[in-house]
PyMOL Python script that loads the backbone (N, CA, C, O; Angstrom):
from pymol import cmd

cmd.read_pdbstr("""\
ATOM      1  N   UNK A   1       0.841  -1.163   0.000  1.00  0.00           N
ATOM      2  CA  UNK A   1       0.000   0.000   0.000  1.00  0.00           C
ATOM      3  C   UNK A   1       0.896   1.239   0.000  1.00  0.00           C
ATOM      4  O   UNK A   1       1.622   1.522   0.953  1.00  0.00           O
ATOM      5  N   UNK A   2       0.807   1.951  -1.102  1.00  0.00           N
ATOM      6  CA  UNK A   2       1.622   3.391  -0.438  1.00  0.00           C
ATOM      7  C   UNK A   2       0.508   4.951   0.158  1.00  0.00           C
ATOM      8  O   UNK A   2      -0.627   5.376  -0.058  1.00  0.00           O
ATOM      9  N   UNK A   3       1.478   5.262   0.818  1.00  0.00           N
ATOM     10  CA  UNK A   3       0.916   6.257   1.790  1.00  0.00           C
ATOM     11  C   UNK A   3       1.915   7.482   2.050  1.00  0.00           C
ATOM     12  O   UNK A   3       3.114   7.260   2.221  1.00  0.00           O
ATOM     13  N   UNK A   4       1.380   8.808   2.078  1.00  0.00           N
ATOM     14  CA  UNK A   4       2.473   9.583   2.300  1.00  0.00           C
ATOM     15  C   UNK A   4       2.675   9.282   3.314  1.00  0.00           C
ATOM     16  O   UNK A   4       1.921   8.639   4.045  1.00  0.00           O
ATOM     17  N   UNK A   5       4.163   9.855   3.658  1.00  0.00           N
ATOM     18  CA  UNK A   5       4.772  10.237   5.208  1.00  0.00           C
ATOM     19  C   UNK A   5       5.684  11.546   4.650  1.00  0.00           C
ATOM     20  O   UNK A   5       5.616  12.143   3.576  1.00  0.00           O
ATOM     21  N   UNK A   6       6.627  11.763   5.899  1.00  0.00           N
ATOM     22  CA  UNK A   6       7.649  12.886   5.937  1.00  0.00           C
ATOM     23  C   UNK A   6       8.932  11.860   6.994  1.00  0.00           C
ATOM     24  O   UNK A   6       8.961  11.278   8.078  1.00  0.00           O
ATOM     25  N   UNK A   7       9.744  12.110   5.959  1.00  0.00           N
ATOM     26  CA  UNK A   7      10.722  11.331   6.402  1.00  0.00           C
ATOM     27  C   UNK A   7      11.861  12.651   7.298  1.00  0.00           C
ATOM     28  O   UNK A   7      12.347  13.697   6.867  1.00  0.00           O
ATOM     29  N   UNK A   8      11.923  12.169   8.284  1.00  0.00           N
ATOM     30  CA  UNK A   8      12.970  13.381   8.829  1.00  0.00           C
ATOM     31  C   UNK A   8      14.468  12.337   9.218  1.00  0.00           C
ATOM     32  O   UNK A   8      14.434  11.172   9.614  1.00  0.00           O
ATOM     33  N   UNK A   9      15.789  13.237   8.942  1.00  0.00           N
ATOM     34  CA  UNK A   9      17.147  12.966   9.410  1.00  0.00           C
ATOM     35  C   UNK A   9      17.694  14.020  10.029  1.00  0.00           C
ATOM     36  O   UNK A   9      17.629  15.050   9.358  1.00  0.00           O
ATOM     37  N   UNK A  10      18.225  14.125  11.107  1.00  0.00           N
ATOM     38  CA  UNK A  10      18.618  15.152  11.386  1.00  0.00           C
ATOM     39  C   UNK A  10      17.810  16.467  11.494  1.00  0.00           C
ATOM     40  O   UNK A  10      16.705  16.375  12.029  1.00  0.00           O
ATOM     41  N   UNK A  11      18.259  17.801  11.010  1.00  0.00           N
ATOM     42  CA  UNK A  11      17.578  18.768  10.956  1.00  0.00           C
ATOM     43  C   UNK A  11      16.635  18.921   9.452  1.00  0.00           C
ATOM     44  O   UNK A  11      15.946  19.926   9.276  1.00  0.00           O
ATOM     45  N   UNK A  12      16.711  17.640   8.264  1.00  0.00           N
ATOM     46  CA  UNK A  12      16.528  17.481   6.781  1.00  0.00           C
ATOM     47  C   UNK A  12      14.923  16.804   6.854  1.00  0.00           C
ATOM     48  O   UNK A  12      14.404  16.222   7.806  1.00  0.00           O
ATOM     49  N   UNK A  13      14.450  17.049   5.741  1.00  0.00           N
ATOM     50  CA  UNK A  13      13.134  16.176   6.535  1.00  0.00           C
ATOM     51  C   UNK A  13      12.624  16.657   4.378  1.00  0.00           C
ATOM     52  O   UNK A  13      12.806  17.641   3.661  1.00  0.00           O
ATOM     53  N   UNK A  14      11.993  15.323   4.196  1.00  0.00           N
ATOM     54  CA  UNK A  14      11.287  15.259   2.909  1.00  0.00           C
ATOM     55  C   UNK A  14      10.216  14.166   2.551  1.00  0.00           C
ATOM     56  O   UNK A  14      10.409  12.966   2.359  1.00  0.00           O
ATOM     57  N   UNK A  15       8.780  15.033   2.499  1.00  0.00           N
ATOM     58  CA  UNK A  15       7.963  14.620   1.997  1.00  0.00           C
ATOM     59  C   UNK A  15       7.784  13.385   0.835  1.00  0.00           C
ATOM     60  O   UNK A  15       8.293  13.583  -0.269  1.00  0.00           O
ATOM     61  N   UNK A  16       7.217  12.388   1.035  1.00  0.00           N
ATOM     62  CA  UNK A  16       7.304  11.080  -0.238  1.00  0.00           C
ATOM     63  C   UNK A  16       6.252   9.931  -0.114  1.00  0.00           C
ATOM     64  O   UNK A  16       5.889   9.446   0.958  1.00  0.00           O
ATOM     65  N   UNK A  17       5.917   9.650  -1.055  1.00  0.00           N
ATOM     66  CA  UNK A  17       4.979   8.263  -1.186  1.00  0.00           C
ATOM     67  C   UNK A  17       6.153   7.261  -0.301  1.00  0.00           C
ATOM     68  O   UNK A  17       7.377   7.195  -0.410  1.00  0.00           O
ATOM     69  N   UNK A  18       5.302   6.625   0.494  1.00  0.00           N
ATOM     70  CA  UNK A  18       6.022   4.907   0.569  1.00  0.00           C
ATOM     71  C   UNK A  18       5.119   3.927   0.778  1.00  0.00           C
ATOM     72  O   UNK A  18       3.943   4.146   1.066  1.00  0.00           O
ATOM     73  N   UNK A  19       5.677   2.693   0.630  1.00  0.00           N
ATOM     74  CA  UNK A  19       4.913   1.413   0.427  1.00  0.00           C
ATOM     75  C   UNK A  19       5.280   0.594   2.021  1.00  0.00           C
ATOM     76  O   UNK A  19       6.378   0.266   2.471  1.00  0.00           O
ATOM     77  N   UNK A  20       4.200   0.469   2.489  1.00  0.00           N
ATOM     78  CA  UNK A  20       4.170   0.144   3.767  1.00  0.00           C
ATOM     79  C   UNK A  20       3.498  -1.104   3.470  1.00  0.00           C
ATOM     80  O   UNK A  20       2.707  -1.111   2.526  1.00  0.00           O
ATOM     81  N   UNK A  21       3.839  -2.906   4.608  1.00  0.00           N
ATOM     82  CA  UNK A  21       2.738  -3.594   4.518  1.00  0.00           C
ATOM     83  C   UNK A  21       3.678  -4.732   3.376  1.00  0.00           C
ATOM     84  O   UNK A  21       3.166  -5.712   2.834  1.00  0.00           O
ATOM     85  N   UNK A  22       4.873  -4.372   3.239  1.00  0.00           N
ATOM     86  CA  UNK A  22       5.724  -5.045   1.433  1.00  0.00           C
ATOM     87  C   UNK A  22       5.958  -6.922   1.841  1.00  0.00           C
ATOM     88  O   UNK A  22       6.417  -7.826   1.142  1.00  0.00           O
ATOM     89  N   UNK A  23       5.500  -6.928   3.028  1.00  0.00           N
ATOM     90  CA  UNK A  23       5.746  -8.688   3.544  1.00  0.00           C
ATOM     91  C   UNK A  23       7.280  -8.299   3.875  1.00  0.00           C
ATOM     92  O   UNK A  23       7.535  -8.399   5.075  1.00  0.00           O
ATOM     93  N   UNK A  24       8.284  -7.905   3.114  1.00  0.00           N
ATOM     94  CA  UNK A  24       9.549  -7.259   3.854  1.00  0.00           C
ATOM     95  C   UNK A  24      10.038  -7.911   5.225  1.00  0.00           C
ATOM     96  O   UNK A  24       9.404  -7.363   6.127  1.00  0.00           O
ATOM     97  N   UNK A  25      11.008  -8.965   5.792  1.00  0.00           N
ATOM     98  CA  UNK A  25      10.539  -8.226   7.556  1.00  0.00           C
ATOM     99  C   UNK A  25      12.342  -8.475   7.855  1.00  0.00           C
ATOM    100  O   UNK A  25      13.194  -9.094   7.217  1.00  0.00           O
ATOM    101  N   UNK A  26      12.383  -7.869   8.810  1.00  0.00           N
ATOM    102  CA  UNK A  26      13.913  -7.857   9.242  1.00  0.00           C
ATOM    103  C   UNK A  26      14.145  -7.719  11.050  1.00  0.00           C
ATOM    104  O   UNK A  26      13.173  -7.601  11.796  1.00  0.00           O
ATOM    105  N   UNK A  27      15.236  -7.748  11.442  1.00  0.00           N
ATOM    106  CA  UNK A  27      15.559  -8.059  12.402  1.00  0.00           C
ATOM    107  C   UNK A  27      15.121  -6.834  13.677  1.00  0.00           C
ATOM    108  O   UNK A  27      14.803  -6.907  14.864  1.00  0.00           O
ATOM    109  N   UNK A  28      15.336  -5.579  12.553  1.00  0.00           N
ATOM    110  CA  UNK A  28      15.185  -4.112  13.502  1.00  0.00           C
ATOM    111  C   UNK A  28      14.618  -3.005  12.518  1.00  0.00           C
ATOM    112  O   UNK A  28      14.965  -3.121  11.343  1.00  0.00           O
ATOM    113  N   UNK A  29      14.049  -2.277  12.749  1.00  0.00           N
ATOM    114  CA  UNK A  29      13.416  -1.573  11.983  1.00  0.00           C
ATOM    115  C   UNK A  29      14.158  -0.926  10.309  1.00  0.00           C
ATOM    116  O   UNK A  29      14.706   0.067  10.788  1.00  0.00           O
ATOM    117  N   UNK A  30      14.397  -0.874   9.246  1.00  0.00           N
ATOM    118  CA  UNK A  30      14.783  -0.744   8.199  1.00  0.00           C
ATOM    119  C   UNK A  30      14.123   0.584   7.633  1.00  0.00           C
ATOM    120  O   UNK A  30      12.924   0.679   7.894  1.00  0.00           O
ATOM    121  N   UNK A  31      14.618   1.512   6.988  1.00  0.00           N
ATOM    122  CA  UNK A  31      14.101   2.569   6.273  1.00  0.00           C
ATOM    123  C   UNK A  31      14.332   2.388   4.587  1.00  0.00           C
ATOM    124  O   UNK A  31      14.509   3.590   4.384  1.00  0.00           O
ATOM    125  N   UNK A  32      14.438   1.887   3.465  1.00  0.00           N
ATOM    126  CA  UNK A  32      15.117   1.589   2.514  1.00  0.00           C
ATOM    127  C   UNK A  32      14.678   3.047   1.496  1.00  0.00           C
ATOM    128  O   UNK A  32      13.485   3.338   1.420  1.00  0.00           O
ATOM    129  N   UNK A  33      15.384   3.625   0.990  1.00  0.00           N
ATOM    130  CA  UNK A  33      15.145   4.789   0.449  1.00  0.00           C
ATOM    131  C   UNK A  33      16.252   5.150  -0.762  1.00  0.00           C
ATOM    132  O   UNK A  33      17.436   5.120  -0.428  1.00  0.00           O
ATOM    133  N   UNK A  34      15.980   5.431  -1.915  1.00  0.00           N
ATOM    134  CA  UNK A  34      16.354   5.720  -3.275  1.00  0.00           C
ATOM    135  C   UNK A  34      17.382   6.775  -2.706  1.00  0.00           C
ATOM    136  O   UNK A  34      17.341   7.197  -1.550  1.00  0.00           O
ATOM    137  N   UNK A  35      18.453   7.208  -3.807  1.00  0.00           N
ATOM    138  CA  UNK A  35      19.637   8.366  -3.574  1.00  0.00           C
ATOM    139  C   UNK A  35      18.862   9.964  -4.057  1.00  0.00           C
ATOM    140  O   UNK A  35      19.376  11.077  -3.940  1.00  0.00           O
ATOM    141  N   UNK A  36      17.876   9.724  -4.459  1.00  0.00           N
ATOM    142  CA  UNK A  36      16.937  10.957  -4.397  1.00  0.00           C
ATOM    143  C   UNK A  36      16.824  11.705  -3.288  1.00  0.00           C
ATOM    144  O   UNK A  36      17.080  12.855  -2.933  1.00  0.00           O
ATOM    145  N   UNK A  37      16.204  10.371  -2.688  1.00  0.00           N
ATOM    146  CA  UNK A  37      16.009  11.387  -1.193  1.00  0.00           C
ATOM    147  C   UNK A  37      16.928  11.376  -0.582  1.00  0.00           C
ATOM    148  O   UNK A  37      17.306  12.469  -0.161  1.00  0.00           O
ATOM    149  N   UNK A  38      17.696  10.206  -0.252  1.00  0.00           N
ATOM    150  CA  UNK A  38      19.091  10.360   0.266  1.00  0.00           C
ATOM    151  C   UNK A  38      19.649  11.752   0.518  1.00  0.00           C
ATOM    152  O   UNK A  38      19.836  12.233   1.635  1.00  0.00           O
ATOM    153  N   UNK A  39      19.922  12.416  -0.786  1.00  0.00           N
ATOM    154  CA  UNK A  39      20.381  13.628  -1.273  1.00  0.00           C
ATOM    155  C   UNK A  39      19.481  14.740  -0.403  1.00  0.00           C
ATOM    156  O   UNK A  39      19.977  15.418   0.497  1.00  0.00           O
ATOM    157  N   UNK A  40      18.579  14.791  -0.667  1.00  0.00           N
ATOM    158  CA  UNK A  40      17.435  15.671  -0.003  1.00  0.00           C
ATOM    159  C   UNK A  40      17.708  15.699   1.537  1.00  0.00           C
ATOM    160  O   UNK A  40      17.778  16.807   2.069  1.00  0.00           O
ATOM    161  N   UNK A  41      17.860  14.639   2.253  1.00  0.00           N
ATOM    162  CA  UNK A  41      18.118  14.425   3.392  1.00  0.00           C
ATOM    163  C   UNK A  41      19.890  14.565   4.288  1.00  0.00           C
ATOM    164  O   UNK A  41      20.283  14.332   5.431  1.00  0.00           O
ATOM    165  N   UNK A  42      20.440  14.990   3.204  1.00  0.00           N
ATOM    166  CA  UNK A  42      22.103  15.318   3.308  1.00  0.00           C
ATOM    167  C   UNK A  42      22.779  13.654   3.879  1.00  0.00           C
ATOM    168  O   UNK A  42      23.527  13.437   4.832  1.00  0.00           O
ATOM    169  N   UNK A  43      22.236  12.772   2.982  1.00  0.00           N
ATOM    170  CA  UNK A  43      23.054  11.441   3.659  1.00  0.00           C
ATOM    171  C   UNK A  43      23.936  11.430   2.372  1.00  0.00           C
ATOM    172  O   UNK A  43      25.023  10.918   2.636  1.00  0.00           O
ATOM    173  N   UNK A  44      23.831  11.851   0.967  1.00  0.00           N
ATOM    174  CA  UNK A  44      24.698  11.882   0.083  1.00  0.00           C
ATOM    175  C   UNK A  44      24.835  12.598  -0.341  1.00  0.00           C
ATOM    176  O   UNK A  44      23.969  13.473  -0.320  1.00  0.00           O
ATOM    177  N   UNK A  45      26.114  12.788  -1.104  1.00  0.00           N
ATOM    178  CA  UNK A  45      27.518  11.911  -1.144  1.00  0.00           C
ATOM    179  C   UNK A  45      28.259  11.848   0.102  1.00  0.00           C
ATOM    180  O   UNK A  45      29.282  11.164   0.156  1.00  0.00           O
ATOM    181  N   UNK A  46      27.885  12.427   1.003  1.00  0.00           N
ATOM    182  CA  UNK A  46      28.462  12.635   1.708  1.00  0.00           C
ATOM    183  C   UNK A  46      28.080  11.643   2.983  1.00  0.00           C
ATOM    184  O   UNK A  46      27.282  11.834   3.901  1.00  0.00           O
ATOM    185  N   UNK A  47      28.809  10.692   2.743  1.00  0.00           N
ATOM    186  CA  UNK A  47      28.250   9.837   3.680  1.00  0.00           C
ATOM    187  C   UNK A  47      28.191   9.646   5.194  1.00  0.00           C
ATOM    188  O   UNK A  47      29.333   9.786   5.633  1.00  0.00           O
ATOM    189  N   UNK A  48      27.124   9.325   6.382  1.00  0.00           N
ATOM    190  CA  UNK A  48      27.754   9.613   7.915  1.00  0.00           C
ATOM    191  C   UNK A  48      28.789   8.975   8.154  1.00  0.00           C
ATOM    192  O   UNK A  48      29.083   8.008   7.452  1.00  0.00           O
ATOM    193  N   UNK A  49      29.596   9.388   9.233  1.00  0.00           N
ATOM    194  CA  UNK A  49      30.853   8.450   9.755  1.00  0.00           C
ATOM    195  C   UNK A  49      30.439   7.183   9.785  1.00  0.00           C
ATOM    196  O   UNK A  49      31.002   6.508   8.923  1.00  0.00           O
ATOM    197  N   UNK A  50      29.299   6.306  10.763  1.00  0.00           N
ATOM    198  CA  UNK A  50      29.693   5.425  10.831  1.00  0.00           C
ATOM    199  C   UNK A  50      28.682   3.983  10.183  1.00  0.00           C
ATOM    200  O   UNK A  50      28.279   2.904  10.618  1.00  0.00           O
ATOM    201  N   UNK A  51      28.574   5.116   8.348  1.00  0.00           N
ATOM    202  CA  UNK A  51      27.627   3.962   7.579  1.00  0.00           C
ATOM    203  C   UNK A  51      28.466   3.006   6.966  1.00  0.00           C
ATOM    204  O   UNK A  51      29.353   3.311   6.168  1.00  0.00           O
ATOM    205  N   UNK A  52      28.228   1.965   7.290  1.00  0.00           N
ATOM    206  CA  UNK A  52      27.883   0.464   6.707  1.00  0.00           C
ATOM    207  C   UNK A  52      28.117   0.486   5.557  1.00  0.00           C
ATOM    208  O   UNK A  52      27.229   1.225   5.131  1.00  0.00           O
ATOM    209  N   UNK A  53      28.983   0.046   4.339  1.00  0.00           N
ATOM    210  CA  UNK A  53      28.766  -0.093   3.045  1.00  0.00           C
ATOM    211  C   UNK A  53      28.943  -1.593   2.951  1.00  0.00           C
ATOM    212  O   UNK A  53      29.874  -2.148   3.535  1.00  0.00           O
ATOM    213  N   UNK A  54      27.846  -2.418   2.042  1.00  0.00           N
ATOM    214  CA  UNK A  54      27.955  -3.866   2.125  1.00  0.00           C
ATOM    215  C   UNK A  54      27.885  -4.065   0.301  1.00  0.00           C
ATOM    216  O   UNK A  54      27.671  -3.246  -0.594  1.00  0.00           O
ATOM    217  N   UNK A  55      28.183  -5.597   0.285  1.00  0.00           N
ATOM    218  CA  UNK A  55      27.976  -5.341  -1.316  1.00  0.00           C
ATOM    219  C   UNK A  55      27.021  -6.976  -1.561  1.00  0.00           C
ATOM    220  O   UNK A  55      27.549  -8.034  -1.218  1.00  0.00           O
ATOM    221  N   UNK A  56      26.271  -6.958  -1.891  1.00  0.00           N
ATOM    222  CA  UNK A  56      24.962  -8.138  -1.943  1.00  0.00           C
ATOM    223  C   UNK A  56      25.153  -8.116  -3.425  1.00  0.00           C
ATOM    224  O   UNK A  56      25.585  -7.276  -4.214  1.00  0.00           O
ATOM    225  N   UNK A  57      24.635  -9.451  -3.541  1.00  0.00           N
ATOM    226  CA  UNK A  57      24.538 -10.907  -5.000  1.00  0.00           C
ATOM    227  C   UNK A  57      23.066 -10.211  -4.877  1.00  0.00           C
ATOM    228  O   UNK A  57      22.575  -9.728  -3.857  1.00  0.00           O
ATOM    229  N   UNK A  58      22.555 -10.275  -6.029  1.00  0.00           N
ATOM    230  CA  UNK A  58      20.980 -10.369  -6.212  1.00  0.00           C
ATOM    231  C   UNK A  58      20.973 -10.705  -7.582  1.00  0.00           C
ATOM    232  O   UNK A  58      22.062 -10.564  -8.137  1.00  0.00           O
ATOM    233  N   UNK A  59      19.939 -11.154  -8.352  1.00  0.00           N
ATOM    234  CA  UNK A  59      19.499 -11.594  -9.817  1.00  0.00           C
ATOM    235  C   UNK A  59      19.851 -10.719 -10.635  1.00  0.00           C
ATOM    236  O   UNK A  59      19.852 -11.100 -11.805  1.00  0.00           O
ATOM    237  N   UNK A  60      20.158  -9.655 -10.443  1.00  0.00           N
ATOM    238  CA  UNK A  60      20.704  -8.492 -11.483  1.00  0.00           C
ATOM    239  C   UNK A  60      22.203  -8.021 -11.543  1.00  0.00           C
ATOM    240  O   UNK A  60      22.719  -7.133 -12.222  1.00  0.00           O
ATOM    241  N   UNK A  61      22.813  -8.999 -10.506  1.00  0.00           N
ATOM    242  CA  UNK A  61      24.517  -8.906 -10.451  1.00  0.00           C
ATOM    243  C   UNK A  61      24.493  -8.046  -8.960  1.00  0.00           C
ATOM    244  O   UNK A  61      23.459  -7.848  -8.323  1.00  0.00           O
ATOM    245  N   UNK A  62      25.681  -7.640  -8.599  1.00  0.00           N
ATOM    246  CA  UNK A  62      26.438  -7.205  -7.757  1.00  0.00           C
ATOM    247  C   UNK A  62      25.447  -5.435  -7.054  1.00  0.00           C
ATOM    248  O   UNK A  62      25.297  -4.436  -7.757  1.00  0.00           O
ATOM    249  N   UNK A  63      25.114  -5.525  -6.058  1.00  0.00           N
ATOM    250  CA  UNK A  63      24.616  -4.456  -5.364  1.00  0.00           C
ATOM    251  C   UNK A  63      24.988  -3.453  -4.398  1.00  0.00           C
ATOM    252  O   UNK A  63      24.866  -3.978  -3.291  1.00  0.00           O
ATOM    253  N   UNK A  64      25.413  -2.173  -4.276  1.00  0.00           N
ATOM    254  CA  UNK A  64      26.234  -1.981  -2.746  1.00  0.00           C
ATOM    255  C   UNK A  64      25.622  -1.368  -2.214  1.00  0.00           C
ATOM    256  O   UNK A  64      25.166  -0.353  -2.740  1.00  0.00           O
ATOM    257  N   UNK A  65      25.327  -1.722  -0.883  1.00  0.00           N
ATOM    258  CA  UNK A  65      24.583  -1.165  -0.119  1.00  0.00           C
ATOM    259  C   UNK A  65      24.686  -0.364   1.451  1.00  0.00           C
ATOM    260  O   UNK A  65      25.031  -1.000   2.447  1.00  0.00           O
ATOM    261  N   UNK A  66      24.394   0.867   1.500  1.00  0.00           N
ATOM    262  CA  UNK A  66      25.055   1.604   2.728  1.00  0.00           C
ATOM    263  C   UNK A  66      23.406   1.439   3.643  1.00  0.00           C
ATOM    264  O   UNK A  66      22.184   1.390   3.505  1.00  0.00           O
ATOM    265  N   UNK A  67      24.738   1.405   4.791  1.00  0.00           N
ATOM    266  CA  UNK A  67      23.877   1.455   5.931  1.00  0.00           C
ATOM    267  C   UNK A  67      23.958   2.500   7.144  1.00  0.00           C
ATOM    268  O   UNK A  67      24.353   2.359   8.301  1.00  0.00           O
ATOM    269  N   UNK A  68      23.406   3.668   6.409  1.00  0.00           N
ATOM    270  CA  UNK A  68      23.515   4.896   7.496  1.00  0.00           C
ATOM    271  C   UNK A  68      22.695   4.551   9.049  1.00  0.00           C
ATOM    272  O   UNK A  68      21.469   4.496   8.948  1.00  0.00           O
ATOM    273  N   UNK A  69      23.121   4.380  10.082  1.00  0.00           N
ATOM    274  CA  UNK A  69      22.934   4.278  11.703  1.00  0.00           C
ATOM    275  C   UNK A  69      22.246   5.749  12.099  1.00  0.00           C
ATOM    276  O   UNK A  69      22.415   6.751  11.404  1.00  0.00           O
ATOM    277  N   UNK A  70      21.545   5.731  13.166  1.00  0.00           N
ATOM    278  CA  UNK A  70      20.962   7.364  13.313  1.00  0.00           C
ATOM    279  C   UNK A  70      19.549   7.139  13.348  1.00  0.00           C
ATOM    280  O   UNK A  70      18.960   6.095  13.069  1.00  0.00           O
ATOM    281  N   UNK A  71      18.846   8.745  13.897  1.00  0.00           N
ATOM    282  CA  UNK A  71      17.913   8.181  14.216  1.00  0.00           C
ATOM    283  C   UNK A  71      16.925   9.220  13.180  1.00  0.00           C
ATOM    284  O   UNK A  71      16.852  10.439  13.024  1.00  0.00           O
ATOM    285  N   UNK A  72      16.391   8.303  12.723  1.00  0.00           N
ATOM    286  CA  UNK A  72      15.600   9.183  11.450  1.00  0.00           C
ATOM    287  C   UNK A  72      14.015   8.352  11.781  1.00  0.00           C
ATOM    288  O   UNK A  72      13.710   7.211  12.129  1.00  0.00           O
ATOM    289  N   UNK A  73      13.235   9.636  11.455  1.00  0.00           N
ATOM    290  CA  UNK A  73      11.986   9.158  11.787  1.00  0.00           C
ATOM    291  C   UNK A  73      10.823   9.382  10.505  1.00  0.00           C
ATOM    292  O   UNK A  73      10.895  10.275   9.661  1.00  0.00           O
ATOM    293  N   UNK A  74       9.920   8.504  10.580  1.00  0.00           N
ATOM    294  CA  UNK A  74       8.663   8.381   9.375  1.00  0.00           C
ATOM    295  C   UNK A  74       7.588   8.862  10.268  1.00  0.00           C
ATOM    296  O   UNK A  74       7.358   8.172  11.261  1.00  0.00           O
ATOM    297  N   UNK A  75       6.861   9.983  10.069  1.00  0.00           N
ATOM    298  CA  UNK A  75       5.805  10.884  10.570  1.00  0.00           C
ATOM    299  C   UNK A  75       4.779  10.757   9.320  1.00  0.00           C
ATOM    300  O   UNK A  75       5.025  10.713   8.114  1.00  0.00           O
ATOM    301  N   UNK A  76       3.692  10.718   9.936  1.00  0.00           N
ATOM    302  CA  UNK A  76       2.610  10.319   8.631  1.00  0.00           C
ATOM    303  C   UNK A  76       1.790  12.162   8.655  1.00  0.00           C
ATOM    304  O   UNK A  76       0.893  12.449   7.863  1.00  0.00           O
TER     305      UNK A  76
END
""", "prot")
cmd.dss("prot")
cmd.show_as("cartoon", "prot")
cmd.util.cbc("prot")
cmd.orient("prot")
């Protein structure tokens, strides 16, 4: 289902559709978000000190994936 929210980081905060409900499930709460907003939210290029860069196999070849720590919140 998507639904707006307002995604806030820090003092950055941007309005966006998301898809809530995706069957998805993980260990601790997950935010997964495009370099669009990323950008909008000052997490790129410039990445925080102490994000995570991983690099995952998936069906389309080789993936890398950062894992910015912090406390960012989804406000509906």
């Amino acid at each position: 289902m998507g639904v707006r929210v307002r995604v806030k980081y820090g003092s950055s905060s941007s309005d966006l559709v998301a898809l809530v409900s995706t069957g998805y499930e993980a260990d601790v709460p997950e935010l997964l978000i495009p370099v669009s907003v990323a950008e909008r939210l000052g997490l790129w290029p410039k990445l925080p000190e102490d994000t995570i860069v991983e690099t995952y196999k998936t069906a389309s070849g080789l993936m890398r994936v950062y894992r910015a720590r912090g406390p960012a919140r989804v406000c509906s």
